[in-house]
DRENLUMSE-855390 format. One record per residue (C-alpha): x, z, y; residue in three letters. Coordinates in steps of 0.1 Angstrom, whole numbers, padded with zeros to 4 digits, always signed. Each point is the difference from the previous one (the first is absolute). Layout:
BEGIN
XZYAla
...
END
This chain:
BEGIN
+1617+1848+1584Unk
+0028-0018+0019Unk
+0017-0025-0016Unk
+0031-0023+0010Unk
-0005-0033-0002Unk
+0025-0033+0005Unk
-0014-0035+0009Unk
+0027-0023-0011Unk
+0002-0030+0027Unk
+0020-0032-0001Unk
+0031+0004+0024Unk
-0005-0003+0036Unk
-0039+0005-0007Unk
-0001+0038+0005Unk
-0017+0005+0034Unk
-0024-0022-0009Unk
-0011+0024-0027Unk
+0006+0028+0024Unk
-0028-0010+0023Unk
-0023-0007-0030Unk
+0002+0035-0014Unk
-0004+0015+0039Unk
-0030-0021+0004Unk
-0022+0017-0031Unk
+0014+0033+0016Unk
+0028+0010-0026Unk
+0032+0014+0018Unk
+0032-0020-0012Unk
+0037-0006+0009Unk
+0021-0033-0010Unk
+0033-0004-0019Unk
+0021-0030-0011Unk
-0028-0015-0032Unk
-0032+0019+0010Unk
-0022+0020+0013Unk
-0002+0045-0013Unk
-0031+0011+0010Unk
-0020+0032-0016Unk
-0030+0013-0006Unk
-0025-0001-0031Unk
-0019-0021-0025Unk
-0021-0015+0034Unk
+0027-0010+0017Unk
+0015-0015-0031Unk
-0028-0019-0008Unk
-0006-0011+0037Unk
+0032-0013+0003Unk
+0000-0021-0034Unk
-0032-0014+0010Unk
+0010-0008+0042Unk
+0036-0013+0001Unk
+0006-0034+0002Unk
+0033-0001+0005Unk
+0017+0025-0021Unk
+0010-0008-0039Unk
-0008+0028-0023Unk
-0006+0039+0009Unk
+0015+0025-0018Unk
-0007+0038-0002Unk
+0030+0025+0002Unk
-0002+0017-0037Unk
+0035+0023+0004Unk
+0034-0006+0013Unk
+0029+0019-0016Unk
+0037+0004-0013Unk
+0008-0004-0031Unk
+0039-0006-0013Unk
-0005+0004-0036Unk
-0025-0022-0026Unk
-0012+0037-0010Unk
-0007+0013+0039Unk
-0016-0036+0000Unk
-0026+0008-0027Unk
-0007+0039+0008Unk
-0012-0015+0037Unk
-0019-0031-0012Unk
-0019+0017-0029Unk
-0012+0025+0028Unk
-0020-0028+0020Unk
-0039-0003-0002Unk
+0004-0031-0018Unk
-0039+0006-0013Unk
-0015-0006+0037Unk
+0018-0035+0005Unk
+0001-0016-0039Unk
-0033+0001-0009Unk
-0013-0005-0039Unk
+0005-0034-0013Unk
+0028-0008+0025Unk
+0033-0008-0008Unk
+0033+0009+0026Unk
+0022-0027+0017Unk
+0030+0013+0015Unk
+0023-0019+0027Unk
+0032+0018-0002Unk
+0026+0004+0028Unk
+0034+0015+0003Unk
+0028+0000+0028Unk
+0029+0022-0002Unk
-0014+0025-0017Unk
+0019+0018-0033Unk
-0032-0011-0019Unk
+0006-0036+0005Unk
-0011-0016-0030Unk
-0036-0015+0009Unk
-0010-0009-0038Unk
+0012+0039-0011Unk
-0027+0010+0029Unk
-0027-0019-0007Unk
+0003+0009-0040Unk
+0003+0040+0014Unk
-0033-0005+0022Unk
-0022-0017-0026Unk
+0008+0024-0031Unk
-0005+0031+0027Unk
-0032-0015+0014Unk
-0013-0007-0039Unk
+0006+0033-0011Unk
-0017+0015+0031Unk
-0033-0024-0008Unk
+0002+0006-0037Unk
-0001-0038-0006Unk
+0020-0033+0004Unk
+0004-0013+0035Unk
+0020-0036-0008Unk
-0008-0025+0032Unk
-0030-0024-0007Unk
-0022-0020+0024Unk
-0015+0024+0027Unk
+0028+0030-0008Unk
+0008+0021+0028Unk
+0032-0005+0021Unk
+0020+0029+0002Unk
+0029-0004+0029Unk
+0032+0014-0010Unk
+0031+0002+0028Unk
+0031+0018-0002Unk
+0024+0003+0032Unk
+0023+0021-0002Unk
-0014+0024-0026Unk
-0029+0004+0014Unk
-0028-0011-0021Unk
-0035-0020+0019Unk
-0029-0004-0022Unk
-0030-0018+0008Unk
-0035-0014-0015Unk
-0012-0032+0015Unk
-0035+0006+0010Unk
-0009-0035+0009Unk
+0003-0017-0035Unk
+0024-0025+0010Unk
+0002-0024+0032Unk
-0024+0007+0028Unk
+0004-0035+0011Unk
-0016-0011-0036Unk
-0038-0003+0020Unk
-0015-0009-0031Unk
-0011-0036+0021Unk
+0030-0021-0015Unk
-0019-0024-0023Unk
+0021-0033+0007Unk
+0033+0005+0004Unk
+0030-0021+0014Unk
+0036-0005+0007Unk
+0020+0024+0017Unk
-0032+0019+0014Unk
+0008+0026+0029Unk
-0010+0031-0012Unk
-0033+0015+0016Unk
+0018+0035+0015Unk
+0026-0025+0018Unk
-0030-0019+0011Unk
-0018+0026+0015Unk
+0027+0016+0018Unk
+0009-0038+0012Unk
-0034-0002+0016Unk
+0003+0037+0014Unk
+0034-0010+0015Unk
-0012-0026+0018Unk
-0024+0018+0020Unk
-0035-0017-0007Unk
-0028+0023+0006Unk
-0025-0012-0025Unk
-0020-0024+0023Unk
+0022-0025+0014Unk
+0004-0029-0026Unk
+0026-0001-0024Unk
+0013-0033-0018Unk
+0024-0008-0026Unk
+0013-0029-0004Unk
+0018+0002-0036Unk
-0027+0024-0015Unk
+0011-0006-0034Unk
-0023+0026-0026Unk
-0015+0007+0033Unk
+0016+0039+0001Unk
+0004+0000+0039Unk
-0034-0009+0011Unk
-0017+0020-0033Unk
+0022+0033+0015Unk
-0016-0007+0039Unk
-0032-0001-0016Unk
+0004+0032-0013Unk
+0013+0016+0034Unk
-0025-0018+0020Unk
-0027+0012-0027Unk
+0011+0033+0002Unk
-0001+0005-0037Unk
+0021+0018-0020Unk
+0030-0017-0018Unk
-0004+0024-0032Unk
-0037-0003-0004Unk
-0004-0019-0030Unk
+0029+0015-0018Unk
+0002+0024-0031Unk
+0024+0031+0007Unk
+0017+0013-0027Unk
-0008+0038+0021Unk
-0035-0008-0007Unk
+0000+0014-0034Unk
+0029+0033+0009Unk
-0024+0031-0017Unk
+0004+0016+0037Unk
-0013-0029+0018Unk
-0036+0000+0018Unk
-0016-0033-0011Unk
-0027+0009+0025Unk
+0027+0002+0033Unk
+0012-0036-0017Unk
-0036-0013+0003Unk
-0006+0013+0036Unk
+0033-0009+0017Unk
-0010-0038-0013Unk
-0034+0005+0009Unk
+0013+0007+0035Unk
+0022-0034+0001Unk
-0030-0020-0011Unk
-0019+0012+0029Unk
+0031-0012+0024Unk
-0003-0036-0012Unk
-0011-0025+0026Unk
-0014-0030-0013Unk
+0014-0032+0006Unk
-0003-0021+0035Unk
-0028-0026+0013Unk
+0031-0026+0000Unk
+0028+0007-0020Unk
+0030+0012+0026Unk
+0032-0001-0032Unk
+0010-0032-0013Unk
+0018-0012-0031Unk
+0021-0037+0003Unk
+0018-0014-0029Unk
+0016-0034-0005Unk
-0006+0003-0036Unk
-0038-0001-0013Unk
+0012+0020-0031Unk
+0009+0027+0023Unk
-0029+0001+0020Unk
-0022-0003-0030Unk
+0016+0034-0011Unk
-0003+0014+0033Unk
-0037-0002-0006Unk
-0001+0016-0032Unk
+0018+0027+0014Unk
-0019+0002+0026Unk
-0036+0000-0019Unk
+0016+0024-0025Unk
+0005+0022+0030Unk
-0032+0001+0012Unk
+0010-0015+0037Unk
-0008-0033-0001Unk
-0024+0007+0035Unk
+0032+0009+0018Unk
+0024-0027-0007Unk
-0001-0045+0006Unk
+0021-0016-0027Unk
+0016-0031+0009Unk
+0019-0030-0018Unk
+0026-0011+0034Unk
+0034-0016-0004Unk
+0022+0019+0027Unk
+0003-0032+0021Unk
-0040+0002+0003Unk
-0002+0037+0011Unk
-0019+0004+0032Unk
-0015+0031+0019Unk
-0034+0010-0010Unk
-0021+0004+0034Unk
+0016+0033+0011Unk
+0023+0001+0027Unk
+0021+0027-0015Unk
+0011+0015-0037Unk
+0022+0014-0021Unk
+0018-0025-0024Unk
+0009+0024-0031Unk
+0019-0025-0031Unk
+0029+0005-0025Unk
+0011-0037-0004Unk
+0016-0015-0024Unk
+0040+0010-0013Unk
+0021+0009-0020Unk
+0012-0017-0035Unk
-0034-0001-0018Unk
-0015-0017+0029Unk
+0035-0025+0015Unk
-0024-0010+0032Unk
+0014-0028+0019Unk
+0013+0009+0034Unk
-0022-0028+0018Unk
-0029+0031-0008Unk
+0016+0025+0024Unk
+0008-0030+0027Unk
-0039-0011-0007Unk
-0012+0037+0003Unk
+0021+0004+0033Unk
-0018-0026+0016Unk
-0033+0002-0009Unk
-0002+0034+0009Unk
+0014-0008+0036Unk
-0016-0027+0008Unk
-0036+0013-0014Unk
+0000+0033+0002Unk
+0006+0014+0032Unk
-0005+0037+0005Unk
-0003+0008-0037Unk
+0027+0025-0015Unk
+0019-0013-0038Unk
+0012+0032-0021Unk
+0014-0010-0030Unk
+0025+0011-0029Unk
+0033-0018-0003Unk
+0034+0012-0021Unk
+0022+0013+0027Unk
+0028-0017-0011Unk
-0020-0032+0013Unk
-0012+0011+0028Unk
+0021-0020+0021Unk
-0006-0031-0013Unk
-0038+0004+0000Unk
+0005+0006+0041Unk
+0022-0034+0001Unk
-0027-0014-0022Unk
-0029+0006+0015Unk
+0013+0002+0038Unk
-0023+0032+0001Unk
+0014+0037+0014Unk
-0007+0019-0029Unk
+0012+0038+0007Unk
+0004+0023-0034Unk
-0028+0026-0001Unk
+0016+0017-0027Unk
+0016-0005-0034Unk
-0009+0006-0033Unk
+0003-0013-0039Unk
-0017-0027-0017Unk
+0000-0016-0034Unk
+0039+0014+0000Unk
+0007-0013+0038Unk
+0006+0018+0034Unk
-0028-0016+0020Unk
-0005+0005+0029Unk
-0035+0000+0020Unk
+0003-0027+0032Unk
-0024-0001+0029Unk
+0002-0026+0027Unk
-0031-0006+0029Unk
-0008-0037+0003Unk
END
């Protein structure tokens, strides 16, 4: 059975993704928000359980035209609605329309739920753990989708504390990826806030599987093998590594309630072997005794956090003065970019650009 599959990636993240699904073997071609890949319930399930960096994967259901709300109906009511909305769950629908003659999104997503309840003979109203159904007209033409991943992939299911303006762990992955550490060099960050960017090169280094310890909502589709489930993560336990002699990641925070979440994130993880958690104000940072290493952060801006711009001058000259022949990548909005470089006196080239928390950022590397 060959299936299409979409795995939905932030901007400017998509060959990121790319190289993931190539890696577990699945053939796949990029586009402008993702990754379209096919193949069947294993490579569905492989991919919700390896990618780090992608955001959600979504399987193909039908695309079509429809002009007319009666056309609309005749096409959804023929979908096997019964494999992907199992009993007990409910249907959430994310409607889209662009100029299309069925334009009104509200009309749509009344159209799909009464088609989709009459096809399962029961009421499908959203509730906690309904399925997403993708709807996207262009044009006329008519995308359905079922989000196979149950939400956000970068929800790891290690998040117990919290805190302010926290990068998300997809964009923290593909910020340690972009900066080209190999998994045994050390890696520091020096504003580790929740800890997400040492927690996500534990898990690289570790070799375990992003999607491990996660529920799918695939896992209870009547077609579904729960056996083929059980082996592909019996096969990504046996990958793991365990942790180091000497801990080669470290986590630095200025703020002890920051580290002290760090830690709980890190035991509720299950990596505290591979990671050193540090209270340091940024004035205090020094080297640990390796020569070389990658310096992976997302520091502080932005309205929620208003950082003073002595922290970029500090940061600038610490990291010259201390650090030679270490590499910084970090995240910065693009639209400051400049004044981070005049700032911090450092050559930070753009890797790439990207979104977060409603900003073009930017990812910056400089060699020190």
């Amino acid at each position: 059975m060959s299936l299409e599959f979409f795995a939905v990636t932030p901007p400017g993240l998509e060959d990121f993704v790319l190289r993931e699904l190539r890696a577990l073997g699945i053939e796949a071609s990029s586009e402008e928000g993702g990754v379209r890949f096919r193949g069947g319930f294993r490579e569905m399930a492989l991919a919700n359980l390896w990618l780090r960096v992608a955001s959600r994967v979504l399987l193909r259901l039908a695309r079509f035209r429809a002009e007319t709300f009666a056309e609309l109906e005749k096409k959804i009511e023929r979908l096997p609605w019964e494999r992907f909305v199992p009993e007990g769950f409910g249907v959430r629908l994310r409607v889209t329309s662009y100029r299309s003659r069925l334009y009104h999104e509200g009309a749509i997503r009344e159209r799909f739920e009464r088609v989709i309840a009459r096809r399962l003979g029961r009421e499908v109203s959203s509730t906690p753990g309904s399925v997403l159904v993708v709807v996207r007209f262009v044009r006329d033409l008519c995308t359905v989708s079922v989000d196979t991943s149950g939400g956000d992939l970068f929800r790891r299911g290690y998040k117990k504390a919290p805190g302010p303006a926290a990068l998300r762990e997809n964009l923290a992955a593909a910020l340690i990826l972009a900066s080209g550490w190999d998994g045994r060099k050390p890696l520091l960050d020096p504003f580790c806030g929740t800890g997400t960017i040492p927690i996500e090169a534990a898990l690289l280094a570790s070799g375990r599987a992003p999607g491990l310890y996660r529920r799918f909502p695939f896992e209870s589709w009547p077609g579904f093998d729960p056996a083929l489930w059980e082996e592909l993560k019996e096969e990504a336990r046996g990958r793991e590594k365990p942790p180091p002699e000497s801990p080669f990641i470290f986590a630095l925070d200025a703020s002890p309630e920051m580290v002290e979440a760090t830690r709980r994130n890190l035991e509720a993880a299950g990596l505290s072997g591979w990671i050193r958690v540090l209270h340091r104000e940024l004035k205090d940072l020094s080297p640990p005794r390796y020569r070389t290493g990658n310096i992976v952060t997302d520091p502080p801006y932005g309205r929620r956090l208003r950082p003073h711009p002595s922290l970029y001058r500090t940061l600038g000259r610490v990291l010259q003065q201390r650090f030679p022949g270490w590499s910084l990548t970090l995240i910065f909005p693009e639209r400051e970019g400049r004044r981070l470089r005049t700032l911090t006196g450092l050559r930070l080239k753009p890797l790439l650009f990207t979104e977060h928390g409603g900003l073009r950022c930017a990812f910056l590397k400089a060699s020190l």
